[in-house]
C-alpha positions, 0 to 999 in steps of 0.5 A: 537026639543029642545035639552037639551044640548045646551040651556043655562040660559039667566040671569047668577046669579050675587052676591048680594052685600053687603049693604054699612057699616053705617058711618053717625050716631045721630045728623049727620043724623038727620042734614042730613034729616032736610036739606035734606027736607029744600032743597026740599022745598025750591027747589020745591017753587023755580021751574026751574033749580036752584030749580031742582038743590036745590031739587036733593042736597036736595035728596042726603042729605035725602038718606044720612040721611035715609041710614045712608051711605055717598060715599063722607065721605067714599072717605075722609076716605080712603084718610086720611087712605092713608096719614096717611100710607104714613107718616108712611112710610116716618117716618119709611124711615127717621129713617132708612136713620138716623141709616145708617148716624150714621153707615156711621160716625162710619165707617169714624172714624173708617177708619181714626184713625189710628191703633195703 
């Protein structure tokens, strides 16, 4: 009854993605697990929705620590990466506006001197 050509897979296969680069290292991790579990405790000690807060940032910061891998730090990067090709191109366009100011003046002279 069941006819080959027109079964199809239920799941399509997906890539895998790729694991995130690590961008926190030493100390900074190490800072990142010891907070990391400060915050639990002191989160599970205080109980209700303040503690529940305290104990997800305190997990943020473990998985921080763990992985060694930090969304946010990444998002500031690409923001200084960001500014700092913007000002390039914002010196670069200064330098060019600068270089056709020297050219227009030369041409103004040379357009009002009379010619001998």
């Amino acid at each position: 009854m069941s006819d080959s050509k027109t079964l199809r897979p239920i799941i399509e296969a997906t890539p895998l993605k790729p694991q995130p680069t690590q961008n926190v290292h030493g100390w900074e991790r190490i800072g990142s697990v010891a907070g990391g579990v400060m915050m639990v405790g002191k989160g599970l000690r205080r109980g209700g929705i303040f503690g529940l807060i305290q104990v997800a940032i305190g997990g943020v910061a473990l998985a921080r620590g763990f992985t060694g891998h930090s969304s946010l730090k990444d998002k500031l990067e690409q923001g200084r990466q960001e500014m700092n090709s913007v000002r390039t191109k914002i010196e670069r366009a200064g330098e060019e506006l600068k270089n056709l100011k020297t050219k227009a003046e030369v041409a103004a002279e040379k357009a009002v001197k009379p010619k001998a």
